[in-house]
Kinemage of the C-alpha trace (Angstrom):
@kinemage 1
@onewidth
@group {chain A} dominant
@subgroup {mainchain}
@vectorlist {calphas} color= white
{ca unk a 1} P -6.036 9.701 -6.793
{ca unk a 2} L -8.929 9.782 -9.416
{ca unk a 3} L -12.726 8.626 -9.343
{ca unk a 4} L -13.488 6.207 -12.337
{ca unk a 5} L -17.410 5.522 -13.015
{ca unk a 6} L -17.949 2.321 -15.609
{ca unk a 7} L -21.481 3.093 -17.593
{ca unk a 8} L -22.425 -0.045 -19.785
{ca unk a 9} L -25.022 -2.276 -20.905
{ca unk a 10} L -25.488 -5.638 -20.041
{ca unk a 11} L -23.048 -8.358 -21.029
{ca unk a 12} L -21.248 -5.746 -22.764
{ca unk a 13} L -17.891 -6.987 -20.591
{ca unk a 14} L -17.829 -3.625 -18.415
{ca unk a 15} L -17.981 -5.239 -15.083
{ca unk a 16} L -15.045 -7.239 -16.311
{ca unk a 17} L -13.141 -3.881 -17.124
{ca unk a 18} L -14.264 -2.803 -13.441
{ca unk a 19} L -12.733 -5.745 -11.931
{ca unk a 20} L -9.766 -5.742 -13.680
{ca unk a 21} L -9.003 -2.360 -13.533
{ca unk a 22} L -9.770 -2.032 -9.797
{ca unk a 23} L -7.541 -5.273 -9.530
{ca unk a 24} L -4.424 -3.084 -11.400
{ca unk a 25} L -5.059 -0.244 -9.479
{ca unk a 26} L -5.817 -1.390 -6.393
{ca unk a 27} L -8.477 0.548 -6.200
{ca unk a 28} L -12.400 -0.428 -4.176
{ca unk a 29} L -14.563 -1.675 -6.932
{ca unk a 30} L -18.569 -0.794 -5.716
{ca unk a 31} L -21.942 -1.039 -7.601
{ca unk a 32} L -24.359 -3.043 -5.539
{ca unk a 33} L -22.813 -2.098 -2.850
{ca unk a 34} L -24.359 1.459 -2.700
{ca unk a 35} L -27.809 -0.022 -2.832
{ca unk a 36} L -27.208 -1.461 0.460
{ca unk a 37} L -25.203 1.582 2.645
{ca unk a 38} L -28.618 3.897 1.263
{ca unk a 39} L -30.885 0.999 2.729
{ca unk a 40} L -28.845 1.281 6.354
{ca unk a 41} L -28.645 4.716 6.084
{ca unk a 42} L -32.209 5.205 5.700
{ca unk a 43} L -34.183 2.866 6.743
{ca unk a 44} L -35.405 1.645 3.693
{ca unk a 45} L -35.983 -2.077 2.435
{ca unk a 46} L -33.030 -2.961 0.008
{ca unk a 47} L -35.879 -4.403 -1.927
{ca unk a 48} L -37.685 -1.368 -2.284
{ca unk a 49} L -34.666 0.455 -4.192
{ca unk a 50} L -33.894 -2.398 -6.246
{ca unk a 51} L -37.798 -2.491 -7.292
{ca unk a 52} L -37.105 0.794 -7.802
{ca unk a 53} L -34.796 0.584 -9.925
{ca unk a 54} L -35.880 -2.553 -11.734
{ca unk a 55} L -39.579 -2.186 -12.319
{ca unk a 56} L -41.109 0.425 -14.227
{ca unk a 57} L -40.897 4.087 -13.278
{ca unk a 58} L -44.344 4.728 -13.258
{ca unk a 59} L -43.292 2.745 -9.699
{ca unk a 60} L -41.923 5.942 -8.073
{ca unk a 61} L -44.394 8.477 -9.115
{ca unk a 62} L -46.991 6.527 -6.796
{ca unk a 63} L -45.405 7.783 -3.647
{ca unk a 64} L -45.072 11.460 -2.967
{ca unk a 65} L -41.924 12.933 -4.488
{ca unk a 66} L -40.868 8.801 -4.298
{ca unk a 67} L -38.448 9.766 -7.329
{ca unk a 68} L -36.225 12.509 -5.754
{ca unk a 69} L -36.828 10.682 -2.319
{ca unk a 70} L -34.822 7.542 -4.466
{ca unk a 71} L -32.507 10.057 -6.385
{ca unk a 72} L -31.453 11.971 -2.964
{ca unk a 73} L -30.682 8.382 -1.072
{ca unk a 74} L -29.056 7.158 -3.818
{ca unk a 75} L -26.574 9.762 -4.513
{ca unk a 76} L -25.860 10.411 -0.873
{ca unk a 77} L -24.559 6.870 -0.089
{ca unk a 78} L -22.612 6.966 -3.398
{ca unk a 79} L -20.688 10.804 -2.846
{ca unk a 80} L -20.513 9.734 0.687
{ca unk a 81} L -18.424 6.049 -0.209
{ca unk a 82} L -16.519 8.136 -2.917
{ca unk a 83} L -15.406 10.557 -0.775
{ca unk a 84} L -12.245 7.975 0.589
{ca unk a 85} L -11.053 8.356 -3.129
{ca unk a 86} L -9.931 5.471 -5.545
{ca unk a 87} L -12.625 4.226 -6.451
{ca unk a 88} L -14.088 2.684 -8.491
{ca unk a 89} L -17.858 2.801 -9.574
{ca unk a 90} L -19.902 0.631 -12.120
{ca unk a 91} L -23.288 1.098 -11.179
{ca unk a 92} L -26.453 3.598 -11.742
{ca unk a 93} L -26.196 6.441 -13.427
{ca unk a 94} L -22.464 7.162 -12.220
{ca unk a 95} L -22.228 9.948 -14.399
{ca unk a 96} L -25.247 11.494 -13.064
{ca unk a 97} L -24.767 10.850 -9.543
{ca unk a 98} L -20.975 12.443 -9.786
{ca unk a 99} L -21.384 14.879 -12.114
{ca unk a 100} L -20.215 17.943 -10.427
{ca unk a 101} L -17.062 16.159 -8.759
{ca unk a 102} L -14.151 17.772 -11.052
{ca unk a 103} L -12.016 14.592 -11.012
{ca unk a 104} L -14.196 11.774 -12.387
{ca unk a 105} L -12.806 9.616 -15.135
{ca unk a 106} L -16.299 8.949 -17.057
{ca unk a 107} L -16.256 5.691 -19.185
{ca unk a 108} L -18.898 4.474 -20.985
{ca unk a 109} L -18.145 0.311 -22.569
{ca unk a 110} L -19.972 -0.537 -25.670
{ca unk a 111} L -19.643 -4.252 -26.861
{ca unk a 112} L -21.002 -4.847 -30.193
{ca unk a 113} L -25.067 -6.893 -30.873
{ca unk a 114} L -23.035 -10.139 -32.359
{ca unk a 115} L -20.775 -10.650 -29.298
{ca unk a 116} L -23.497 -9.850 -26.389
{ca unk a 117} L -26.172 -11.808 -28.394
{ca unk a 118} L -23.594 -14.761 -28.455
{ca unk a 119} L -23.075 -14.140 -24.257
{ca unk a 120} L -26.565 -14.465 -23.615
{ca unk a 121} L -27.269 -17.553 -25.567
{ca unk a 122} L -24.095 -18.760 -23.990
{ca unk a 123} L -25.237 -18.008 -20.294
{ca unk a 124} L -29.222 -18.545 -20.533
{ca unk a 125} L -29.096 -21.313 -22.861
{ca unk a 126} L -31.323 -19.488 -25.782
{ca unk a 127} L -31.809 -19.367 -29.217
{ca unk a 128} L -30.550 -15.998 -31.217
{ca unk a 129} L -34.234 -14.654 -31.533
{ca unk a 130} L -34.498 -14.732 -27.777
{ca unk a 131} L -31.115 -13.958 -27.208
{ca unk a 132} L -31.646 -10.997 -29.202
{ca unk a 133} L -34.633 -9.908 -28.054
{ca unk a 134} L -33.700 -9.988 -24.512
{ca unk a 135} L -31.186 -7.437 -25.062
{ca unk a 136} L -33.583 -5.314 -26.845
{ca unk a 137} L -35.655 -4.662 -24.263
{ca unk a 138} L -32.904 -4.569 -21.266
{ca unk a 139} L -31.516 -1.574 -23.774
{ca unk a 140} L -34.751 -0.376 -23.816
{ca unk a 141} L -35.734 0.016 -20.231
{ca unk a 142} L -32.856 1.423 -19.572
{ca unk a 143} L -32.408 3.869 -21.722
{ca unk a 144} L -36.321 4.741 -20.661
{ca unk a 145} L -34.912 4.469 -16.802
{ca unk a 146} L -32.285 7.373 -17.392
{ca unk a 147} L -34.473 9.801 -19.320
{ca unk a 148} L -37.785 8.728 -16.801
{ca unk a 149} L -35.358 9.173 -13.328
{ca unk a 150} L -32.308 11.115 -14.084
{ca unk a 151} L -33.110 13.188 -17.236
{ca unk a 152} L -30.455 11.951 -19.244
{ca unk a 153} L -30.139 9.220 -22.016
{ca unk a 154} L -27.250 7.042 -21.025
{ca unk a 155} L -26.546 6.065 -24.717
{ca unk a 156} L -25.245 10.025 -25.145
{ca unk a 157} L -21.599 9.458 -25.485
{ca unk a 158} L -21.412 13.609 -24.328
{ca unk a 159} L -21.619 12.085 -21.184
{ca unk a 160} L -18.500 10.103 -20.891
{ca unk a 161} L -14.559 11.107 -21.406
{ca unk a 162} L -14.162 7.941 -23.035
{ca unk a 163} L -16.198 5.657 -24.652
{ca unk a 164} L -14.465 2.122 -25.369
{ca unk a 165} L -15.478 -0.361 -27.829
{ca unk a 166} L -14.971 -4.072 -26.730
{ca unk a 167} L -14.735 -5.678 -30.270
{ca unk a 168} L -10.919 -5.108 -32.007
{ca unk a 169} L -9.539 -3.622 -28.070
{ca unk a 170} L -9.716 -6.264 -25.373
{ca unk a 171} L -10.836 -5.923 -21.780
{ca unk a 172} L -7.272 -5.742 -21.169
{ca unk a 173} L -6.740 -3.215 -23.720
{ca unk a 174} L -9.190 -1.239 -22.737
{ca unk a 175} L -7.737 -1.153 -18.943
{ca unk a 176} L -4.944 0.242 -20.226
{ca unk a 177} L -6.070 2.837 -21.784
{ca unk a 178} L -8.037 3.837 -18.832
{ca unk a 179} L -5.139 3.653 -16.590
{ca unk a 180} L -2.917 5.793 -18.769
{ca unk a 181} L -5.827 8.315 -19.181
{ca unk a 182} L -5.775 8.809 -15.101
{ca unk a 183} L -2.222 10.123 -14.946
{ca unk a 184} L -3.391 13.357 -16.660
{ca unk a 185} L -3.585 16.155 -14.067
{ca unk a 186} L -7.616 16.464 -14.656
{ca unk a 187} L -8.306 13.893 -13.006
{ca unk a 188} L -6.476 13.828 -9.816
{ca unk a 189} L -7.658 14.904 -6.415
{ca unk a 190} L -6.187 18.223 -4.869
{ca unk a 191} L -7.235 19.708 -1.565
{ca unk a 192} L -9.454 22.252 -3.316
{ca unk a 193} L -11.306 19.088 -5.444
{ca unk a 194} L -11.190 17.307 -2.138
{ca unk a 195} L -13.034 19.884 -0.067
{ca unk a 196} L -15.416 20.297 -3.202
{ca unk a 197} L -16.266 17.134 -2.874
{ca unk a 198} L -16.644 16.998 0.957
{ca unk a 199} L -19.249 19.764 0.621
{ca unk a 200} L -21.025 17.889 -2.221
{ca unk a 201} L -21.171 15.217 0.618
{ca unk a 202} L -23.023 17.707 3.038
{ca unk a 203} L -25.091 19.308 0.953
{ca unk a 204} L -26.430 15.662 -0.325
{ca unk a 205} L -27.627 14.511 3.383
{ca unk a 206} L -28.747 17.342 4.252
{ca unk a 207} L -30.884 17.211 0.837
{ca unk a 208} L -31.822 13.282 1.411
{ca unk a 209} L -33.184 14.269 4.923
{ca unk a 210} L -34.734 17.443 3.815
{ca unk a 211} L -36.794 15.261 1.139
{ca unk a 212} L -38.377 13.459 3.897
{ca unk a 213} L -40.181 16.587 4.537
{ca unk a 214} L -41.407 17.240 1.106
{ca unk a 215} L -38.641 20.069 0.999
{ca unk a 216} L -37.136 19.983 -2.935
{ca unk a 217} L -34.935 23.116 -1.993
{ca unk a 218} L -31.065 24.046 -3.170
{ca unk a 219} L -28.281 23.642 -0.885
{ca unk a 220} L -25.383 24.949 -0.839
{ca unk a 221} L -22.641 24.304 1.442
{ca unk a 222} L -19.075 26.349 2.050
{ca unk a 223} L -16.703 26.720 5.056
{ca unk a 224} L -19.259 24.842 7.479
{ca unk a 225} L -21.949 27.783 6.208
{ca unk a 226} L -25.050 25.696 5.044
{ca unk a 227} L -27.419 28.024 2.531
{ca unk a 228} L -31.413 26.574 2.368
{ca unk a 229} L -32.061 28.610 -1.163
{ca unk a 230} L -35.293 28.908 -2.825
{ca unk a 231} L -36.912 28.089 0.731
{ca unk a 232} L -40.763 28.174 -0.485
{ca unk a 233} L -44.270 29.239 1.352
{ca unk a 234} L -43.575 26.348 3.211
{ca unk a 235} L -40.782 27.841 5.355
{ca unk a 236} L -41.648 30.575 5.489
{ca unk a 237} L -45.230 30.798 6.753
{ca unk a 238} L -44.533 27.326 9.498
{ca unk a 239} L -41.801 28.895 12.060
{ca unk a 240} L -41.888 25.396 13.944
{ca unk a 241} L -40.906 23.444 10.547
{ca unk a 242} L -37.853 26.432 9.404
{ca unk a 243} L -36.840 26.128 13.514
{ca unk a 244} L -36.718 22.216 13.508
{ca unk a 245} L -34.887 22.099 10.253
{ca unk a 246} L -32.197 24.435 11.044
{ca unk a 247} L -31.927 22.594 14.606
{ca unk a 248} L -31.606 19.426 12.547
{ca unk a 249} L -28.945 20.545 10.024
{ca unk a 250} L -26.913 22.302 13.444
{ca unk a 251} L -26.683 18.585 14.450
{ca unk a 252} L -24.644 17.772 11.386
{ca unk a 253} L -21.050 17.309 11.873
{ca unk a 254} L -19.362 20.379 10.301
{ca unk a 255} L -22.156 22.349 10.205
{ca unk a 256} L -21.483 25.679 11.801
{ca unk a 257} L -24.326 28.295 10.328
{ca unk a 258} L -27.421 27.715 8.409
{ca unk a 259} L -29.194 30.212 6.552
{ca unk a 260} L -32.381 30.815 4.613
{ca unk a 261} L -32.748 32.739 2.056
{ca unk a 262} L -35.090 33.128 -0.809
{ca unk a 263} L -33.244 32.623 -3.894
{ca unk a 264} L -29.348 31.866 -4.192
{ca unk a 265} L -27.135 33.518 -6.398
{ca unk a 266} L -23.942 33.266 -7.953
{ca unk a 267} L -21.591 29.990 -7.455
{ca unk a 268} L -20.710 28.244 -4.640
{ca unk a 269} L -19.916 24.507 -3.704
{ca unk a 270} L -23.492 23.080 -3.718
{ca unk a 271} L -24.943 19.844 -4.803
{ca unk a 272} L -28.704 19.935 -5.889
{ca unk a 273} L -30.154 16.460 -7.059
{ca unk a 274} L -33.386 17.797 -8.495
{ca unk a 275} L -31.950 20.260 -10.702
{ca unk a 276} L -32.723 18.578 -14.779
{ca unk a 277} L -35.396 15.907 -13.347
{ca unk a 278} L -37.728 16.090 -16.231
C-alpha cells in the first residue's frame, strides 16, 4: 500500500485531511511523532529539534555541520517509521525527506487568506489586522525554513502530485480524491519499491551516524554491499578513522561489505541527504 505526505500551511485544514484520511484508510497518521523517535534514537533533546525547527536558521549554522547533523536525524527516523508502509505523513518537508521513495502520494493543501484569516481570529481571539498578519509571517518563515534547510520552496506546486484547494472542495472532498488517486499502480508498493526503500533506510543511518564524525560523504547501499563514495582526505590519510568506520557500519544489521571508493558512478539504490543543501 502507498505512502501519502500532507504539505500545508497553517490553519489551512490539512491536518484535518490527515486525520480523516488516515481514519478512511486505516492508515498510521505521524508528524510530531518523528520529532520524538530522532530524539531516542540519538540522543538529542526533543527541544533542541523543535528549536531547530522553530527558531531561525541562522540557529543551525552555529554548530558544526548542525544543519545536515538535523537533516540526517530527521530523515532517518522518518524513512525508518515509513518503511512499515501505510502511512501517513503531515509533517516537515515530507516531500523532501521522501523524495526518492517511488511510491509517495505528494499532496500539498492550500486554503484560501479569507478562510484561514477567519480561523485564526476564531481560535486566538484577534482582530483581522493581527489575524492577518500572523499568517504573514508563519508563511514567511516557512517558506524561508525550506529554501534556508532543505533547498526547496515549499510553495512550488512541482513538488506535489496534487495540490488541493480547500475553498469550493471540502475536507471530505478532498479525501476522496486522494483516496481514488492511490489505486493507480504508481503508487503502490512492490517488492522491488520495497527493497528500494529498505536500502534508503540503510543508507540514511549509516549517513546520520557518519555526520557525527564530520563525514558529509554519499552512500549507497545494494544487496547488503554498503559503498562510502567521495570518501575525502579525511579517510584517506587517518587509517584508524576509515578502520573504525567500516567496523561500525559491519555492526549494522544487513550489512555484509563496505567499500571505499573515491567517487561513485552510475545508479544504484542510495540515499544522500546533503545532495541540493544550498
Amino acid at each position: 500500500m502507498p505512502i501519502i505526505t500532507i504539505s500545508r500551511g497553517s490553519y489551512s485544514r490539512g491536518k484535518c485531511v490527515a486525520e480523516k484520511l488516515a481514519q478512511r484508510l486505516q492508515y498510521t497518521c505521524v508528524s510530531r511523532e518523528i520529532l520524538l523517535e530522532a530524539s531516542e534514537e540519538f540522543n538529542i533533546p526533543e527541544i533542541s529539534l523543535v528549536r531547530a525547527i522553530h527558531d531561525s536558521p541562522s540557529i543551525l549554522e552555529r554548530f558544526r555541520h548542525g544543519k545536515e547533523r538535523y537533516i540526517s536525524y530527521y530523515q532517518y527516523a522518518l524513512l525508518k517509521h515509513v518503511q512499515k508502509d501505510n502511512v501517513i505523513y503531515h509533517g516537515l518537508a515530507g516531500q523532501y525527506f521522501l523524495r526518492d521513495v517511488p511510491h509517495v502520494l505528494k499532496v500539498r493543501i492550500l486554503a484560501s487568506m479569507d478562510d484561514r484569516i477567519a480561523e485564526v481570529m476564531r481560535r486566538d481571539n484577534v482582530p483581522h489586522r493581527d489575524a492577518e498578519q500572523i499568517l504573514l509571517k508563519d508563511d514567511e518563515e516557512r517558506r524561508r525554513w525550506g529554501v534556508k534547510l532543505y533547498g526547496i520552496d515549499t510553495w512550488d506546486s512541482r513538488l506535489y502530485d496534487m495540490v488541493l484547494l480547500i475553498e469550493k472542495i471540502s475536507v471530505d472532498d478532498a479525501v476522496d480524491l486522494i483516496v481514488e488517486t492511490i489505486k493507480k499502480p504508481v503508487f503502490q508498493t512492490t517488492p522491488e519499491r520495497q527493497k528500494m526503500l529498505d536500502n534508503l533506510v540503510l543508507c540514511s543511518k549509516i549517513n546520520a551516524l557518519l555526520v557525527n564524525y564530520s563525514l558529509l560523504i554519499e552512500v549507497r547501499a545494494k544487496d547488503g554491499v554498503v559503498t562510502l563514495g567521495n570518501v575525502g582526505e579525511v579517510l584517506r590519510s587517518d587509517s584508524a578513522l576509515r578502520i573504525k568506520i567500516e567496523n561500525m557500519i559491519k555492526e549494522i544489521e544487513g550489512v555484509k561489505e563496505v567499500r571505499f571508493i573515491e567517487k561513485i558512478r552510475g545508479q544504484s539504490e542510495h540515499v544522500n541527504p546533503f545532495h541540493n543543501i544550498g
